[in-house]
N, C-alpha and C positions, 0 to 999 in steps of 0.2 A: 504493500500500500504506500510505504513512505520511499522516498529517495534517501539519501544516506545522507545526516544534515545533524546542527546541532541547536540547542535554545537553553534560554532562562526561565527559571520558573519563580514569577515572584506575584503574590496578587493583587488589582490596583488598589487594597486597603493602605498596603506599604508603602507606595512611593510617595516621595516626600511631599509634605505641603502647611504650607503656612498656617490653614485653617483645621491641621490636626488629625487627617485622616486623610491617606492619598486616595483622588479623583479622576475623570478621565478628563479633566483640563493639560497646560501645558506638560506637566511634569509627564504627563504619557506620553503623550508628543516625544518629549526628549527621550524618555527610555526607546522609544521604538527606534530612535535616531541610534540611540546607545547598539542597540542589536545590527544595527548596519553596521554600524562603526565596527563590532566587534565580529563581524560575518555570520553573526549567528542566521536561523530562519527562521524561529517557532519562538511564540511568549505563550506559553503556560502559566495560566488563573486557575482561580479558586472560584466554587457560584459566583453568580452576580446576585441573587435573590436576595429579598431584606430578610434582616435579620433580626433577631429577637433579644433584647437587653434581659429579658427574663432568665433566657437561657445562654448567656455567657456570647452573646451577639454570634452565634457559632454561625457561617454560612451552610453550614450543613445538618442546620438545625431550624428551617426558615418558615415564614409566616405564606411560602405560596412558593410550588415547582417553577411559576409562569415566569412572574411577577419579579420587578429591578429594584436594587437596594437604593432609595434615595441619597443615603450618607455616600454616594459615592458619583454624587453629580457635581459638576466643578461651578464653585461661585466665581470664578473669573471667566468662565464662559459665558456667566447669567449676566455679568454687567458688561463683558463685549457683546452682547445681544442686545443690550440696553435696559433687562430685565430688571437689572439691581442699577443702582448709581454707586457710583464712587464713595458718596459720604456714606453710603448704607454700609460701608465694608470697611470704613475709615475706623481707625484701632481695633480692627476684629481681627485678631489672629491667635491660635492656640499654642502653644511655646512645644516645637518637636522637639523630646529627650528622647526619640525611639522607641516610643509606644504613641498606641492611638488611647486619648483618654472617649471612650463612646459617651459616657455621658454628657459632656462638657461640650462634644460634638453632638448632639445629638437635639440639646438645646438649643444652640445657635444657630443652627443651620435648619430646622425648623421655622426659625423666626423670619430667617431671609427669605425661607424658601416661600413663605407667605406674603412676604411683600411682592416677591415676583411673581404669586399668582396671582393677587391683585391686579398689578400693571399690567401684566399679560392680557387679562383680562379687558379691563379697560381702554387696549389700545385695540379691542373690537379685528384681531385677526387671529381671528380662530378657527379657519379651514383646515390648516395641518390638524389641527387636535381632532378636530371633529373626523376625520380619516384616520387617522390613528386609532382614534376608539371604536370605531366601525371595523377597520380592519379587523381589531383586536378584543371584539369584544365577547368572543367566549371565552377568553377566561378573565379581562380586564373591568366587566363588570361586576361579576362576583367579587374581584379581589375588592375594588375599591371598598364597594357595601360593606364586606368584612373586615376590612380596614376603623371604617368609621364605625361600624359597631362596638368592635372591638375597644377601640376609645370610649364610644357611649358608655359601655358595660364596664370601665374601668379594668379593661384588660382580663375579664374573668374569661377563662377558658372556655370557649362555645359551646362547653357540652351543661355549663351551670348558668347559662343565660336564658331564659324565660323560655317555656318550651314548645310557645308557637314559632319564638324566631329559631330555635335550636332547629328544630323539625321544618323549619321555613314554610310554615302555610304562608299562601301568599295574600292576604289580607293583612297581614301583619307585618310581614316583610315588606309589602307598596307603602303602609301606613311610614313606617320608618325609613323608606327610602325618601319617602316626600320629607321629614322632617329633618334628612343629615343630608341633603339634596346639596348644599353646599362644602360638605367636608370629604360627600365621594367625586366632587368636580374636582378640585383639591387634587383626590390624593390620583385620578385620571390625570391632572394637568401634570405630577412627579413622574407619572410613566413615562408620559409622551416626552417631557424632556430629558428622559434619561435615554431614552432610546434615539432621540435622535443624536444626542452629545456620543452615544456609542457607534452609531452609522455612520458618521465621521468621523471619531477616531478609527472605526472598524478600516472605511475608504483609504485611508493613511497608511496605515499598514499594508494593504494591499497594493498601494503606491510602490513601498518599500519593500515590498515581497516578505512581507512578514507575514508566517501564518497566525493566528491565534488558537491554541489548543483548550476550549474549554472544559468544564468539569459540571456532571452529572451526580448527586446523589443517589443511592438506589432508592434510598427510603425519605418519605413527605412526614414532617412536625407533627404530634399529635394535635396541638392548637397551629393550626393548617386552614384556610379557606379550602385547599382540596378535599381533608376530609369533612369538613361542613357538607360542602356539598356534592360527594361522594360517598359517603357513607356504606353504600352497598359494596364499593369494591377495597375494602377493609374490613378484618376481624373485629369487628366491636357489638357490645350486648344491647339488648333493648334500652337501655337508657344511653346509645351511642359511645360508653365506655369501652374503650381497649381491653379485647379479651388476652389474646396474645398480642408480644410484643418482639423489636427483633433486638440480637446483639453478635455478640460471637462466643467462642469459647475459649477455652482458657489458651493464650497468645503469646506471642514475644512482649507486647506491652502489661500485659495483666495477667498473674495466677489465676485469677477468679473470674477470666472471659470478661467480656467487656459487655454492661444492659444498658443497649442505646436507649430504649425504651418509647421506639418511633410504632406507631403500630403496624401491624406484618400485610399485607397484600391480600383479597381473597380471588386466588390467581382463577378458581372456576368461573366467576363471574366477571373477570377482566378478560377469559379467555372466550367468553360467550359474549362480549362487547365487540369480538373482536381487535382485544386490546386498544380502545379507540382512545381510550386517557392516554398511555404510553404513545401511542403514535402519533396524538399533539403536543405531546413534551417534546417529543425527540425533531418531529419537524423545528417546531420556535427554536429546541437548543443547533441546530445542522444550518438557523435560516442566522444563526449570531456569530457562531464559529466556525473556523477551517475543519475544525477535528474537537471530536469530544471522549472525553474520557466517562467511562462508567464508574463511579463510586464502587465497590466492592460487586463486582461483576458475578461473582462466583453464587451470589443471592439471586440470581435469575436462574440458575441452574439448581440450587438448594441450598433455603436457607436455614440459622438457628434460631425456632421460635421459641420463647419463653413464657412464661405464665404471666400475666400481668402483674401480680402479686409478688412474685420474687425479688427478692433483693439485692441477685446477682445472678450471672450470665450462667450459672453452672449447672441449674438442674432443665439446662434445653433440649432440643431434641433438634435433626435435622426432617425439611420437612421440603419432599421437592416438588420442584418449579415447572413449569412447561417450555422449558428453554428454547426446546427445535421448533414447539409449534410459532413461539413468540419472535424466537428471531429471525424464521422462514417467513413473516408476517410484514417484519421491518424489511427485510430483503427485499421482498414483493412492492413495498412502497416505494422504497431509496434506490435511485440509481445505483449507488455503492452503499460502502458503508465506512465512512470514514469515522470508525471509533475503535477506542485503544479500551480496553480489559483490563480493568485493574485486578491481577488477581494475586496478588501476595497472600500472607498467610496459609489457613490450611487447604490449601488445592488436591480434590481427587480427580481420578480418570477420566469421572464424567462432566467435569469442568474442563479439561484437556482435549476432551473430545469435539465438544459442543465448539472450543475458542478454532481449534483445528477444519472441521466441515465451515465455517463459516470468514476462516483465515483472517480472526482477530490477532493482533497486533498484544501480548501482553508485554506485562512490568518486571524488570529487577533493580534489584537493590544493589550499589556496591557494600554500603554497611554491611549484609545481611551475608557477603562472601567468607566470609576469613570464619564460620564457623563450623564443626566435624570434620568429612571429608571432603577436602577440596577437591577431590573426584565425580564427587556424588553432589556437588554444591550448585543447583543452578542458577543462582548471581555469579558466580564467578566466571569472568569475561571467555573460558576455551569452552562453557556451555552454553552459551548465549546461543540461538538462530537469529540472522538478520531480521525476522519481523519480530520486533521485541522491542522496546522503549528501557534504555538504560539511564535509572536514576543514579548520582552518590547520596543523595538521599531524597526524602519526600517533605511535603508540612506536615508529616505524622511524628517521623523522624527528627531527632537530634540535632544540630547543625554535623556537619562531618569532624572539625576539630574540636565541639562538645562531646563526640560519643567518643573521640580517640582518645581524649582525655579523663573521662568518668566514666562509659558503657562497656567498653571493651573488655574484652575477658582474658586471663593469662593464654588460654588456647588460640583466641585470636590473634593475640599480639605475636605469640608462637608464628603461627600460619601465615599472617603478615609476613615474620621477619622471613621464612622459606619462600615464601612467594616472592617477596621484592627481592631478596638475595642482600639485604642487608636492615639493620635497624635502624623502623623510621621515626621523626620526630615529630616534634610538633607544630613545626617553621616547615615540614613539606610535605603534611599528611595531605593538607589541600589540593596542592597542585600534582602531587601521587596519585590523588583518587582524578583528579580530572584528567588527566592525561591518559589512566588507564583505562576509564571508558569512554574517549574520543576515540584511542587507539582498539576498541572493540569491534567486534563483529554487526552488532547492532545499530540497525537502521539508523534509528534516532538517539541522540543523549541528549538529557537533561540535565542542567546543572541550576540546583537554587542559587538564590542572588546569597543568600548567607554563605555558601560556600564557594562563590566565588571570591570574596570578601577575605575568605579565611575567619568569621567570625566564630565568638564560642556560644556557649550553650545560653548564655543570658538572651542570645537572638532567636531563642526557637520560635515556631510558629506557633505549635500546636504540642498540647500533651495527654497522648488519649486516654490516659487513665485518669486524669484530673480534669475536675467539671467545672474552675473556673479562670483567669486570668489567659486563656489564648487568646488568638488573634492578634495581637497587640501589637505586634514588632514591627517598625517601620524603619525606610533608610532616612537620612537625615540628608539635607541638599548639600552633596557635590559628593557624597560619599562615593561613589562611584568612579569617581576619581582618581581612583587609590589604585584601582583595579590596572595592573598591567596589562593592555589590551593587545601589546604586539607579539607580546608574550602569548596569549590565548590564539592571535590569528594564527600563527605561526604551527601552532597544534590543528588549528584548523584543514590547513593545506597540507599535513604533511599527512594529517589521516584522513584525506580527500572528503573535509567534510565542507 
């Protein structure tokens, strides 16, 4: 599927910005400039969907599959559009130490984001919006509604808000749609400009021959407008409670499996829809990106569901999927299939199978090589096959000079020093691990912006065993800088990437 090529993976939360949370204004601009500069091809994200301050603003924990994170529209585009003025942004700015503080952004950008739909408003052109929402409005009606409910009810979870709007009779739902008729134009007026701020950034890149590889969750938020108003194609009981729920089992990150606690799919009745929810996700995610990644891929073929009740991943069972018939369905629809497989952790036969008839593209690890037998290891770069996507790590993952520094086991450091043919440090674990999966077999490599950096473990993304403080880590402006870029072309050409 891919050409032999390399990219960055960093998500537009991180990149730097004045106002505390990177956007897709200038600063994306520059990175994608960045990836020319450094010949890379591919920028790999993280969702774009909003996210929920309840639940640790996790993108992969989001209030809608469809639906765009507003915290991540640029207020310098709002006032070169003339949306905001100058003085509306005069002393607004959030002090970047390398984290995104969400609440501090969350409040302020709110407030402007209101003034510009005001003016918006008021300057009476509103033909784009109005196409926009027509375009879009199987699923961008419902969000907004549940958007503004969701405020109305003070954020109470849809299944404890009054049980004609739970059940959505529609007397009740028109009655309150006329009453927040203002707060679902609103949060319609944040789609539409997010989406267009991303169809020019997206044109940009394009320009540049940049791809963008985006990211797919397998599993939707319990407090979801999907499952509001889907309900039937989910395990939950007569009072819309989550019967089952999914996770994993016990892992490289957690003895005790990991309890996402998303609710599990009711794949009979999505496979008698003819999967039509999935086949609208994956169009809108195929019509935003070059390439999209599956969230934990190996859940479409079988996943671990748990009791709703438990209070860890450990008493689940595997419980399988209609993999052939769903992705002979996608097949049928998409010209190709331009999606990557996440499948790390515990992979059986019939995951290998299913990724093979249908010639998905999966993932490895370099962290995940230097353990047992380097024989038998498949991250280790002489097992790779060229359809494969080689990480040195992921946003699940460590930074690479955090885990060689704290993660690493006496067997790895072992297997490292036999493999490199000498002992390595900490000044060249970075440019070791990148070099040796440039110098791979596989198609594509991945290299996060932390590890290009050389950064430590203070910069991780994500830590999946812990349920609060991710996201957060940002670069700071010009940090990038630092980055020896003739140095990286230079690996570029020599391992024809």
């Amino acid at each position: 599927m891919m050409n032999r090529g390399s990219g960055l993976l960093l998500h537009i939360s991180s990149l730097p910005s004045p106002y505390g949370i990177g956007d897709l204004g200038p600063e994306a601009y520059a990175f994608v400039d960045f990836l020319v500069s450094a010949k890379q091809q591919y920028w790999q994200i993280l969702p774009l969907n909003p996210t929920d301050p309840d639940f640790d603003n996790s993108p992969y924990r989001s209030l809608s599959a469809l639906a765009f994170n507003p915290l991540l529209i640029s207020i310098d585009l709002l006032v070169k559009e003339g949306l905001l003025d100058a003085v509306d942004i005069s002393g607004v700015s959030v002090i970047n130490n390398g984290q995104v503080n969400f609440e501090t952004v969350i409040a302020f950008k709110d407030q402007l984001f209101r003034k510009a739909f005001k003016k918006f408003i008021l300057s009476g052109n509103e033909n784009d919006l109005h196409q926009f929402c027509a375009k879009n409005s199987y699923w961008l009606d419902d969000y907004a509604l549940f958007k503004a409910l969701r405020d109305h009810f003070n954020h109470l979870i849809w299944y404890d808000w009054p049980v004609e709007i739970r059940e959505r009779e529609s007397n009740a739902i028109l009655k309150l749609s006329h009453l927040l008729k203002e707060e679902i134009a609103y949060q319609k007026f944040l789609q539409y400009i997010f989406f267009k701020q991303w169809q020019a950034l997206r044109k940009y890149c394009r320009q540049k021959a940049i791809s963008i590889i985006g990211d797919i969750p397998i599993y939707v938020a319990l407090d979801s407008v999907d499952i509001w108003t889907h309900p039937d194609l989910f395990k939950l009981d007569d009072n819309r409670r989550p019967l089952k729920v999914a996770g994993v089992p016990p892992d490289y990150f957690s003895a005790t499996g990991q309890l996402w606690g998303n609710p599990v799919y009711n794949w009979d009745m999505m496979e008698k829809n003819n999967f039509t929810w999935w086949m609208h996700r994956l169009r809108h995610n195929l019509n935003l990106f070059d390439i999209v990644r599956i969230d934990h891929f190996r859940g479409l073929v079988a996943y671990w569901e748990v009791a709703a009740d438990e209070e860890t991943a450990l008493n689940g069972e595997w419980i399988k999927a209609p993999a052939d018939a769903f992705l002979t369905h996608v097949q049928n629809e998409f010209e190709d299939l331009p999606i990557i497989a996440e499948d790390l952790g515990l992979i059986t036969s019939d995951v290998v199978e299913i990724m093979e008839k249908f010639e998905l593209p999966g993932m490895r690890v370099l962290q995940f090589a230097f353990s047992g037998d380097l024989s038998e290891n498949e991250h280790i770069p002489e097992n790779l096959i060229e359809n494969s996507f080689l990480f040195t790590g992921t946003h699940d993952n460590n930074t690479t000079v955090g885990w060689f520094l704290s993660d690493t086991t006496l067997e790895e450091r072992h297997n490292m020093e036999e493999y490199f043919k000498h002992q390595l440090t900490v000044t060249e674990i970075q440019w070791q691990f990148i070099e040796t999966a440039l110098a791979s077999v596989a198609n594509t490599v991945i290299i996060p912006v932390q590890d290009l950096l050389g950064l430590d473990e203070a910069h991780r993304m994500n830590r999946p065993f812990i349920n609060e403080g991710n996201w957060l880590w940002q670069l700071k402006a010009d940090q990038l800088k630092a980055v020896p870029v003739e140095h990286l072309i230079n690996m570029v050409y020599k391992y024809r990437r």
